[in-house]
C-alpha positions as CSV (number, residue, x, y, z in Angstrom):
1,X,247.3,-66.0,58.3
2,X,249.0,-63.4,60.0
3,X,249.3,-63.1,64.2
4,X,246.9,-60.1,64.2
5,X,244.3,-61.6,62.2
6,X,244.7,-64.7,64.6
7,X,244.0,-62.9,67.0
8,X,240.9,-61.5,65.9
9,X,239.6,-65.4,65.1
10,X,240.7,-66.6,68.6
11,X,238.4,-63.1,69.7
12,X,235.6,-63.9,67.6
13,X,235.1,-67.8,68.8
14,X,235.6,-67.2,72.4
15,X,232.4,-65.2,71.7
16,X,230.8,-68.1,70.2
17,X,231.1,-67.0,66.5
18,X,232.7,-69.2,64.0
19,X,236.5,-69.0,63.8
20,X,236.5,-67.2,60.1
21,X,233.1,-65.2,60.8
22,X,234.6,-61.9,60.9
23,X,237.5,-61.7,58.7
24,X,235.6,-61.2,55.3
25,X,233.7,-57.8,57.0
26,X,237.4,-56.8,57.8
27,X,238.5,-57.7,54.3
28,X,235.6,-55.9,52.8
29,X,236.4,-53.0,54.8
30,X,239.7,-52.6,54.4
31,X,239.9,-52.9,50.4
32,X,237.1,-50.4,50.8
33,X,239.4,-48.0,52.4
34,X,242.2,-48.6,50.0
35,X,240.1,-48.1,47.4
36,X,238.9,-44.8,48.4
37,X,241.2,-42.6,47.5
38,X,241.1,-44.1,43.9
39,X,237.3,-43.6,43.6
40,X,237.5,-39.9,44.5
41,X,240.0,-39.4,41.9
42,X,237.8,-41.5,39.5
43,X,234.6,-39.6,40.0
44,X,237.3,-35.9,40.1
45,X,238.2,-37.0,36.2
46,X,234.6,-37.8,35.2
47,X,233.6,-34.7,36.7
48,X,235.8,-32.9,34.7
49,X,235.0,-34.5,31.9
50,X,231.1,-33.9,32.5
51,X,232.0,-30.2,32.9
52,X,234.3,-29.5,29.8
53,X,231.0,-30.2,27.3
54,X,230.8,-31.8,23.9
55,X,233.9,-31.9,22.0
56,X,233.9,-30.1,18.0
57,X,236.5,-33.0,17.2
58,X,236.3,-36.5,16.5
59,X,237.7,-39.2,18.2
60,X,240.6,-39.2,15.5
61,X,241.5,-36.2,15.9
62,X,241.2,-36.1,20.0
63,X,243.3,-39.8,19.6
64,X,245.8,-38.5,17.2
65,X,246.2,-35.7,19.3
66,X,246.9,-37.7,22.2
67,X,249.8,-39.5,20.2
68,X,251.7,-36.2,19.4
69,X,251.8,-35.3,23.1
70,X,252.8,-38.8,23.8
71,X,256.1,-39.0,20.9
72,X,256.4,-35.6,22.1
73,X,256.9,-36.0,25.8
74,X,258.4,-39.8,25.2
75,X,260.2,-39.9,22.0
């Protein structure tokens, strides 16, 4: 446990709460926040998704597509 979240406990049961009361609403939070970013790209690319329609080709083709970019762009 690092000196900061120490800190916090040593806080939290000089206010009568249990020494670990606190630290899973920080933990909570804080993944939260770090997972932000990811969520608003996440919901960006289903958006876009959502918006470009039904597709006239079939998984296949959309796949095999994929492929040649890949061994294009790769080797």
């Amino acid at each position: 446990m690092g000196r900061r979240q120490e800190q916090t406990n040593g806080r939290a049961f000089a206010h009568g709460q249990p020494k670990d009361a606190r630290a899973p609403v920080h933990e909570t939070a804080n993944r939260q926040q770090g997972q932000a970013p990811a969520l608003h790209v996440l919901q960006a690319a289903i958006q876009d998704g959502l918006n470009s329609g039904v597709s006239d080709k079939t998984l296949r083709q959309i796949w095999a597509e994929a492929e040649h970019r890949h061994q294009a762009r790769n080797g």
